[in-house]
C-alpha distance (Angstrom), angle and dihedral (degrees) to the residues before:
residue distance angle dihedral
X1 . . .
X2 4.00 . .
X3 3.64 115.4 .
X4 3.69 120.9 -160.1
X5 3.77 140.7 -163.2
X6 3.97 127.0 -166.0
X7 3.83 123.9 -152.7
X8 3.35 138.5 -179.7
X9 3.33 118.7 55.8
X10 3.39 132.5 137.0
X11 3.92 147.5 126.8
X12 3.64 123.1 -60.5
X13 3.40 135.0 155.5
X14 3.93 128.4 -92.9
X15 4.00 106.6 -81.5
X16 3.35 87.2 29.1
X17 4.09 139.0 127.2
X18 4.24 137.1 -113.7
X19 3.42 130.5 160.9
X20 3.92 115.7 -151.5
X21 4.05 121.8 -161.1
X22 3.00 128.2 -159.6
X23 4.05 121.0 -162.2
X24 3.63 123.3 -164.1
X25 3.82 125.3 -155.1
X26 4.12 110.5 -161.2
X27 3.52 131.9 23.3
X28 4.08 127.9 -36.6
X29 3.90 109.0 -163.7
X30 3.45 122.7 -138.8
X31 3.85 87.6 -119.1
X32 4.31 81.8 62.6
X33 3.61 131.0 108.8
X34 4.09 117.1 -160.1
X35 3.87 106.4 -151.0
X36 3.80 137.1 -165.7
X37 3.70 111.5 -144.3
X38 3.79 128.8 169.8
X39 3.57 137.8 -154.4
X40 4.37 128.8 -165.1
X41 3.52 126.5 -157.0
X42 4.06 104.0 -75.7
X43 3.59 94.5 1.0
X44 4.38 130.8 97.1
X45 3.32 127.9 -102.1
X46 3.20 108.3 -83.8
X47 4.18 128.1 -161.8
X48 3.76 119.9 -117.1
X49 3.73 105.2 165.8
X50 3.31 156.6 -21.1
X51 3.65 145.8 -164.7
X52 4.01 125.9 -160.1
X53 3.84 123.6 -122.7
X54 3.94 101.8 -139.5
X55 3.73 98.8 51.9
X56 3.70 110.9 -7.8
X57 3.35 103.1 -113.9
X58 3.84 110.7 158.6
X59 4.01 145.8 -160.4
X60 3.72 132.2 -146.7
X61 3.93 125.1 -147.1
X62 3.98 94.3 -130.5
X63 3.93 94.4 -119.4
X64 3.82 86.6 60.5
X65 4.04 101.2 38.2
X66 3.74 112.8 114.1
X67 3.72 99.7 16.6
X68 3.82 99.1 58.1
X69 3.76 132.6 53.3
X70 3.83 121.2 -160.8
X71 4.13 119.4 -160.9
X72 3.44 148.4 132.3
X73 3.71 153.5 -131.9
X74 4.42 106.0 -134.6
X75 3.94 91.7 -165.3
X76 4.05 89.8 61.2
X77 3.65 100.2 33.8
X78 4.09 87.8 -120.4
X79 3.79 135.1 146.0
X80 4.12 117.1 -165.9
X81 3.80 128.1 -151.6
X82 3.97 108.9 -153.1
X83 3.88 95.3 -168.6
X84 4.36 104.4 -172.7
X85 3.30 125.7 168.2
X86 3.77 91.2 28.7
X87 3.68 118.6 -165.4
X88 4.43 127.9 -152.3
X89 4.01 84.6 -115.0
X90 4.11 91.6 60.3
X91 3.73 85.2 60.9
X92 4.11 91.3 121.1
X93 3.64 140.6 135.2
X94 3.95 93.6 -101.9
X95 3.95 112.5 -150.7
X96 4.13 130.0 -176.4
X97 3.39 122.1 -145.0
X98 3.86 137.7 173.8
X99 3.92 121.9 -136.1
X100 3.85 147.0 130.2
X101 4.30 112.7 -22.5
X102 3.38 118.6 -91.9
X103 4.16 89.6 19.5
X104 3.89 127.0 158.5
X105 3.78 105.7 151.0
X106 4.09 106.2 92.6
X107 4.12 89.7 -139.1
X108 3.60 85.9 64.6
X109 3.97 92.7 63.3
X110 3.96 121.3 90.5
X111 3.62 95.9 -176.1
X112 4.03 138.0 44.7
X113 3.71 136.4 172.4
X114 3.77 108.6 -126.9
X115 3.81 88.5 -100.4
X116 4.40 132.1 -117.4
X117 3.42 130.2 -116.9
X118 4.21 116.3 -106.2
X119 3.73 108.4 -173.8
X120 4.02 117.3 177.2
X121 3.76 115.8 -171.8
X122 3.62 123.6 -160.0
């Protein structure tokens, strides 16, 4: 199975930049996704993006779309986060995780990176 670490966060303040990696160890098929979700204190895990193995197609949550930038390099097996524009409510523990194409819902996901720290002060 895929095993995945996150990097990158940090604290920054509001309108602000990070860049998140994400760096997979064993295989992502081309039938894969590789997601960003993100979870606050007391809230779900929510979905934020993801980008698609086979032809890297991606999908924005709309609370995300047009401030962050999902993509990936194939030859080291890593997905970025460009975060711009960042807001106090994106502060988050961000997490990747592979699963089915096209995937949003969290269940759906088999593997997850143990997840970094995004704090956005205002």
């Amino acid at each position: 199975q895929v095993q995945l670490e996150e990097s990158g966060g940090g604290l920054v303040q509001a309108g602000g930049s990070l860049r998140l990696s994400c760096a997979a160890s064993g295989r992502i098929f081309v039938n894969n996704t590789v997601a960003w979700f993100r979870q606050a204190p007391g809230k779900e895990r929510e979905f934020a993006a993801h980008i698609n193995w086979s032809d890297g197609s991606t999908y924005y949550a709309v609370s995300v779309k047009g401030r962050f930038t999902i993509s990936r390099d194939n030859a080291k097996k890593t997905v970025y986060l460009q975060m711009n524009r960042l807001k106090p409510e994106d502060t988050a523990v961000y997490y990747c995780a592979v699963g089915p194409r096209w995937a949003r819902d969290p269940r759906s996901f088999d593997a997850w990176g143990q997840g970094t720290q995004v704090t956005v002060s205002s």
